[in-house]
N, C-alpha and C positions, 0 to 999 in steps of 0.2 A: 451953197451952189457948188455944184461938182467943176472941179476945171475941167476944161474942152470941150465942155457940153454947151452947145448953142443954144440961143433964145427961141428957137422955135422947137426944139427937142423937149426944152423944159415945157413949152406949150401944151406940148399934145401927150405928156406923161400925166401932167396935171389933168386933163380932159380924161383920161383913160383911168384916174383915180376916183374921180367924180360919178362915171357911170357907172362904175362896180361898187359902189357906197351906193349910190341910189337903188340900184336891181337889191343888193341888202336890205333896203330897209322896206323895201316892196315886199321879198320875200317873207319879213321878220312879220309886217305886217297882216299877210295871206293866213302862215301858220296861227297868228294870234287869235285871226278871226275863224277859223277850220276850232280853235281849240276851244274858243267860246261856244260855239255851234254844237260841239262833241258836248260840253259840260251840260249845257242848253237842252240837249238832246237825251241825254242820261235822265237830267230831271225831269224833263217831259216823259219817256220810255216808262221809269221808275213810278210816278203819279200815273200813268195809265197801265200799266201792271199792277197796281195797288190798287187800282179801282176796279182791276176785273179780278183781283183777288176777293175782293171784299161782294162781289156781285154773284147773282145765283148761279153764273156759268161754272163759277170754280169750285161751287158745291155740288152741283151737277158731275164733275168729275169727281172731286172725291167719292161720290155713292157711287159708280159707274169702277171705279178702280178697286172699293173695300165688294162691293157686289162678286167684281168677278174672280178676286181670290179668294171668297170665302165661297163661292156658288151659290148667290142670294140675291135678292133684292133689296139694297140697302136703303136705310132714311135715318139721315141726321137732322137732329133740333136747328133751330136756330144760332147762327153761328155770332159771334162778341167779341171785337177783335180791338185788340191795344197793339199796334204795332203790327207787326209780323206774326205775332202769337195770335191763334186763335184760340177761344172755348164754347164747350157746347153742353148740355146739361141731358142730353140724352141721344140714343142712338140705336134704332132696332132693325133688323134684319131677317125675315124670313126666306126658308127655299126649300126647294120639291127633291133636293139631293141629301148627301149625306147628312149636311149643316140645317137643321131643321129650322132653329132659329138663334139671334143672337142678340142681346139686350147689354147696351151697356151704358152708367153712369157719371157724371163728373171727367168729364173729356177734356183734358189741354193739348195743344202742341205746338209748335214753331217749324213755320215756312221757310225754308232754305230758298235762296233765289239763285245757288253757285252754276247752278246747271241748267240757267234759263234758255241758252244756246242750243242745248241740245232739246230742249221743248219739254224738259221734266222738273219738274219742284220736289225738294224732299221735305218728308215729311218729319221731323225731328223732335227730339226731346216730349215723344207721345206721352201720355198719362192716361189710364184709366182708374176712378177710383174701386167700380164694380162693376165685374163683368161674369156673364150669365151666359152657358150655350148649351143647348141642346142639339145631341150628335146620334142619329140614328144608321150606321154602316152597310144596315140590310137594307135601305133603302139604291133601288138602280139609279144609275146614272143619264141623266134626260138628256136625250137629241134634241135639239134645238134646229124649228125648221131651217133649210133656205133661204136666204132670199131669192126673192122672185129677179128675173135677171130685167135689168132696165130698158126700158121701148125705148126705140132710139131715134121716136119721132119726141118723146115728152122731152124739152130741152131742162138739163139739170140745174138746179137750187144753187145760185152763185152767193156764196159766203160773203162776207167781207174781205176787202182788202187786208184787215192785221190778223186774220184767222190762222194763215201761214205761220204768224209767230207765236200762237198761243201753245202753252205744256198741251202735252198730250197724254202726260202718266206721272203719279206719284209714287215715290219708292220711298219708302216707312228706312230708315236708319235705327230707329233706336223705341220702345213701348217698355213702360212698366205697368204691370196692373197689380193693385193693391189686394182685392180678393176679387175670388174666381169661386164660382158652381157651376162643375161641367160633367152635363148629365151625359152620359153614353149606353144604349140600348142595345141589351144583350140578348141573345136567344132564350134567358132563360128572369130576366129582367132589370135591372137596371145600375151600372157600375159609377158610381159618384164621388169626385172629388170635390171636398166642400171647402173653403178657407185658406185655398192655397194662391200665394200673390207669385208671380210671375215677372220676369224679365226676359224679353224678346228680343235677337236681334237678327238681321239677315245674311244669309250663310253666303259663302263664296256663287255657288250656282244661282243664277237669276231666276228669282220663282220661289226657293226655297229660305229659310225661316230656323234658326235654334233658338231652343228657348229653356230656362231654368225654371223649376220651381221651386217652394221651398214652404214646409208648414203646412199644415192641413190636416184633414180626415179622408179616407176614402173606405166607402161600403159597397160591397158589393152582394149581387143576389143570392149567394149560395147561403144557407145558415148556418153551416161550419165553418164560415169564414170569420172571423172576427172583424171590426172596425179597425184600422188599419190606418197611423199617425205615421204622417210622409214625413219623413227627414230632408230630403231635396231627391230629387227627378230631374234630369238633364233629356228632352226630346228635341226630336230633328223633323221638319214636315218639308215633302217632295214631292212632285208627282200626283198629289191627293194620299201619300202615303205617310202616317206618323211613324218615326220610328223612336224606340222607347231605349236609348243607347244605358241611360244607369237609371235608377231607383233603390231606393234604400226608407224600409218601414220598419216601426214599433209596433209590434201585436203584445196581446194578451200581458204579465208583468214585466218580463224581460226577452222576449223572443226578438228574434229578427228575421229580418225577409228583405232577399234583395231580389231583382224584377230585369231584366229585357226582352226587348221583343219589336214587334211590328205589330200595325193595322191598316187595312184598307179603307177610307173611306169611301171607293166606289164600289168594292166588290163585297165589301161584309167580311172579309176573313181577317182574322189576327190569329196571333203565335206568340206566348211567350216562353221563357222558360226561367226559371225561382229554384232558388236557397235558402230553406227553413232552418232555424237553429236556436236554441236556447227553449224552450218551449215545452211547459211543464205537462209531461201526457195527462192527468188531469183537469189540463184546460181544453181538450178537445175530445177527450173521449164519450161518451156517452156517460149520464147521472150514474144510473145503475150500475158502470163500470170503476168509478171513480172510488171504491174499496178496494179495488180487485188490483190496481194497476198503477204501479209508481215507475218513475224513472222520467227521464228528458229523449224529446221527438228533434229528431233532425231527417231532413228530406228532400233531396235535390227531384222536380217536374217538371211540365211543361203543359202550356193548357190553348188548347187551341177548337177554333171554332166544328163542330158537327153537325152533322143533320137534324139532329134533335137537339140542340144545343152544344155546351159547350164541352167537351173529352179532358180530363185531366189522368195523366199518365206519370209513373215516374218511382222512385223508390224509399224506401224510410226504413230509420234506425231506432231502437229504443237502446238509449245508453243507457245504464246503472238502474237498469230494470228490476223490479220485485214482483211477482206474483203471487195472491192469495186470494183463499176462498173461491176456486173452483171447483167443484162438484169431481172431476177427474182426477185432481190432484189430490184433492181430500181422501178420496177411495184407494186413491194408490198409497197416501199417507199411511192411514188404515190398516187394509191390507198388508204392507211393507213392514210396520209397525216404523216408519220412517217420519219424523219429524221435521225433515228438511222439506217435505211435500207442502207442507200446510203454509211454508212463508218461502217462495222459491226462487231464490237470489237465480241472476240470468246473465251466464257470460258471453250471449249473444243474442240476438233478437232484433231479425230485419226480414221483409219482403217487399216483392214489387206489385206496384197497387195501378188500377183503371178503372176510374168511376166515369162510366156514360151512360146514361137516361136514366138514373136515381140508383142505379146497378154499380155493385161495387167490387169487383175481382180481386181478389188476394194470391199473387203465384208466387214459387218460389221462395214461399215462406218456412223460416227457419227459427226455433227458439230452441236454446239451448242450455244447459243449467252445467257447469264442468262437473264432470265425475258422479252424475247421476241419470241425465237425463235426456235426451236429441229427438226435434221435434221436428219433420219435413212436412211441406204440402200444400193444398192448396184451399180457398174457401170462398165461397159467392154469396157477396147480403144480397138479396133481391129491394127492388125498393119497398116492396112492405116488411121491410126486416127481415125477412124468412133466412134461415142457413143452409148452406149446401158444400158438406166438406167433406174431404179425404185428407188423411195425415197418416204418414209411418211413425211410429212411436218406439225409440230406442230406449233401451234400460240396460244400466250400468250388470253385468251377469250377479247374482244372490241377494238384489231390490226385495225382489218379491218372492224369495226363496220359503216365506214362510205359506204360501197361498199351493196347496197342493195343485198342480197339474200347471201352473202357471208361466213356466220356464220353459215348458217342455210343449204344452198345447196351443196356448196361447203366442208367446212370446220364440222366435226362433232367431238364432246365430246369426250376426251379419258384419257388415263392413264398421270401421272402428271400433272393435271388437266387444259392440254392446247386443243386445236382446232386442229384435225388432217384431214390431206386430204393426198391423192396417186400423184404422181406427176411423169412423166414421161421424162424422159433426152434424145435425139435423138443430130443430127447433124453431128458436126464435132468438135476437138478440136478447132480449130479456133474458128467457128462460132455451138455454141452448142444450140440445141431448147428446149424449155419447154409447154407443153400440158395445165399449171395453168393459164396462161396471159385469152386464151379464156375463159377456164372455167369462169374464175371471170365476164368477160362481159357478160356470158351468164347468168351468175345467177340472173346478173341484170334489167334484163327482165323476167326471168320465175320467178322471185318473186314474181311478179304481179301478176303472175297466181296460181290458185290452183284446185286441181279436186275432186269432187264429189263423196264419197264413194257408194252413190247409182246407180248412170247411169256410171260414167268415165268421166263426162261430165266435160271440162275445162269451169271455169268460172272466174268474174274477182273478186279478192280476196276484201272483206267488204262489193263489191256492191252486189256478187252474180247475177252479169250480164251475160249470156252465150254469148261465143265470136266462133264463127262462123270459120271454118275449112279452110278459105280464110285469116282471120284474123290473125288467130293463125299463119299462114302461113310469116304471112305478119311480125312478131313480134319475132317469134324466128329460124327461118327458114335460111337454109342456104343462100340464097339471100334476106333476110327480115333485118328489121332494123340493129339488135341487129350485125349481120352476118356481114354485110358490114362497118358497123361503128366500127369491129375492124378491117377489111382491110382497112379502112379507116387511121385509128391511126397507123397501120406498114407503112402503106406507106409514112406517113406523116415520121414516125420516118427515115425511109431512106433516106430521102429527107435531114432531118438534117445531116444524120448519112453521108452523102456524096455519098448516095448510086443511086441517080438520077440528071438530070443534066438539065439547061433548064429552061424557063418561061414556057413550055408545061407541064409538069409535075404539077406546080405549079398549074395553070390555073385547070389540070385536077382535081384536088384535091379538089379545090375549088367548081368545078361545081358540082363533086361526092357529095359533103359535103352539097350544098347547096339542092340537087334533097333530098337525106335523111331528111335535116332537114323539107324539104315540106310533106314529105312522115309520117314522127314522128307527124308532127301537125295533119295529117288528121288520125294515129289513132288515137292520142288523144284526139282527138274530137270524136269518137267513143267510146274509154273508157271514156267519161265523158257524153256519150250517145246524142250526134247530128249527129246522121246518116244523117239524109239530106243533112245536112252540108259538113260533109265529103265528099259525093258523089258528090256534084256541081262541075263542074269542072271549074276552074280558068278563072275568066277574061280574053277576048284574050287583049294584048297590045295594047293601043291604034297609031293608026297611028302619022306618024309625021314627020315631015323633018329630024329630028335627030338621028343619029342610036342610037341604045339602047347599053348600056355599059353591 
């Protein structure tokens, strides 16, 4: 007891202790019961959240949510749920947009409940074991009507009371899929990834989606494309827009190929552009070629969609090139008496190439052999193989010194102080022609000739002998020597080449050969000026028992 404090002080202190210990224990008990009510309330909330998880409304949304990001009409199997985790054993999707259809197998995931507040459930820890899509880009993209605007005499559809609190959208966090075939339809037919498993996950922007691959095959329509073993693919989807940020393939034994680009799924267009390298010219050139043609292809392009399909544009290199067995090179071998012709080491070899609608343009094309040879120009395969070229043809100066007229008529002075001439490519890939073989034979006769700046008069070159309009005829003329004595040498070449068959052939070769070479001595007894001579005509055979061989 305090001193000085009265008995009625201490009364009404004690009174005053009394009612604030009791409003405590009123309050203590309010809160208890508020927190029983909360706990009460969670479990009741949680058991009917669990029960509309597990009921068709909430599979209703899932098809309703996978539907409208992919542009399809979705259906899932029947769902099996232990917990929170659901599985489903199938799942397919059709649609009249880009996404044709979508089939997929062995379905797991787990229901996030963290964001029930704001009315969305995530969709987590997804699996698929197989998944299956067909992707058609040419296909437009569908307006979807109106609705019709509501009568405002028809009074509207009152929901439930807890409908306010149900999700209204799922947002996927996290998908792996084990394998994948994703067919995608091209202008020219069909680009397929087979065997590749994936991991999905979604990007900072809402809507959008990165995803890795890794492993697989992918074929695509062209037939000089080879099959094509994915190393991994890193893609990004926006907008309805894939974009193809890295890629990294295995072709052919050791080649490599790397890939970016975009596609549109609602408009049909894509673009990429690729980095070829290691890749034996062998494994891509044509059968028929694959003697003719060593060294390794590298080639940076770009391929993008056209009106007839797809345009591939872009440029290439042959490193540590060799050429042989050309018919051009052969003749110039020949000719030359040059053996570097026949096996023709190349210190450079590159042009730039565009293949649209089976058409294949070659510009800018350059082969070059150091210190003998420089090759400019250009060439078009049609798509039935056919050739159509132009090339200037450089020659180191005294190549062809042994070919009379060669330097001088054929062949003239130019820039890198080699011997240029025009040269024209025709045929067919297979069997491709060249316009140079005659030139060269021709030259070798109108050397001998030269004309007179006074009259025009052809005369014979030193002697200044004039040769007569019969003569001249006779020597460079399409049926005159110089003429038939290179139909003379093609036929002969066929003959070896396998291309005639027979002692008849032979025989005739030989008769052709032998009427020319009579026909060569009587002009040359006129250019060495015995015309009489020339004009006597030939002993007749004398008789004999013996037939003449």
């Amino acid at each position: 007891m305090l001193p000085g404090m009265s008995r009625r002080s201490r009364r009404k202190a004690s009174s005053r202790a009394s009612k604030t210990k009791g409003r405590s224990l009123r309050w203590g008990r309010w809160l208890g019961g508020i927190a029983v009510l909360g706990v009460i309330g969670l479990f009741l909330g949680y058991g009917w959240l669990r029960g509309w998880l597990h009921s068709e409304g909430f599979r209703v949304m899932l098809e309703k949510e996978a539907g409208r990001a992919l542009g399809v009409v979705a259906n899932f199997g029947s769902f099996r749920w232990e917990g929170t985790q659901v599985s489903t054993s199938s799942f397919r999707a059709e649609g009249q947009e880009a996404v044709r259809m979508v089939e997929a197998e062995g379905i797991s995931l787990d229901i996030g409940l963290g964001r029930v507040r704001e009315r969305v459930v995530e969709v987590r820890d997804a699996r698929i074991a197989r998944l299956e899509v067909e992707i058609d880009p040419r296909r437009p993209k569908v307006s979807l009507p109106e609705a019709p605007p509501q009568d405002p005499a028809v009074p509207k559809a009152k929901g439930h009371w807890y409908d306010r609190f149900l999700p209204r959208e799922a947002e996927l966090t996290g998908l792996e899929i084990g394998q994948s075939v994703i067919h995608t339809q091209l202008g020219g037919g069909t680009l397929a990834f087979e065997g590749t498993s994936w991991s999905v996950q979604p990007a900072q922007v809402k809507g959008a989606y990165e995803a890795r691959g890794n492993g697989g095959v992918v074929t695509t329509p062209w037939k000089r494309v080879p099959p094509l073993r994915l190393g991994e693919a890193r893609i990004r989807y926006q907008d309805s827009r894939i974009f193809l940020t890295h890629a990294d393939f295995r072709l052919f034994e050791r080649g490599a190929l790397t890939l970016t680009g975009e596609a549109g799924l609602g408009d049909g267009n894509y673009a990429f552009d690729g980095r070829l390298v290691d890749v034996d010219a062998a494994e891509v050139i044509p059968e028929d070629w694959k003697q003719r043609l060593q060294g390794g292809v590298e080639s940076e392009f770009g391929v993008m969609n056209g009106p007839k399909g797809p345009v591939v544009d872009g440029n290439l290199q042959l490193t540590r090139g060799i050429l042989t067995g050309l018919p051009i090179l052969e003749a110039l071998g020949a000719y030359g008496d040059n053996q570097r012709f026949l096996r023709l080491t190349l210190s450079e070899a590159s042009t730039r190439f565009l293949w649209e609608d089976g058409v294949l343009r070659l510009d800018d094309f350059i082969l070059a052999s150091e210190g003998l040879m420089r090759v400019e120009g250009r060439l078009m395969v049609t798509a039935e193989e056919r050739l159509d070229g132009r090339f200037r043809v450089g020659l180191t100066p005294g190549t062809l010194s042994r070919i009379p007229g060669a330097e001088t008529k054929v062949f003239q002075p130019g820039e890198r102080g080699l011997l240029w001439t025009d040269v024209r490519i025709t045929g067919t890939v297979d069997d491709p022609e060249e316009d140079l073989t005659s030139r060269l034979l021709m030259a070798a006769g109108i050397r001998m000739l030269e004309t007179l700046p006074e009259t025009g008069e052809q005369v014979l070159k030193y002697s200044g002998r004039a040769l007569n309009p019969e003569t001249l005829r006779e020597i460079t003329g399409k049926d005159g020597i110089i003429g038939q004595g290179a139909d003379l040498i093609e036929r002969g070449k066929n003959l070896i080449d396998g291309g005639s068959d027979g002692l008849d052939d032979v025989g005739g070769i030989i008769r052709d050969g032998t009427d020319i070479i009579e026909r060569g001595k009587g002009i040359f007894d006129i250019l060495g000026g015995d015309d009489e001579k020339a004009q006597e005509p030939p002993p007749a055979p004398e008789e004999s028992g013996k037939p003449q061989e």
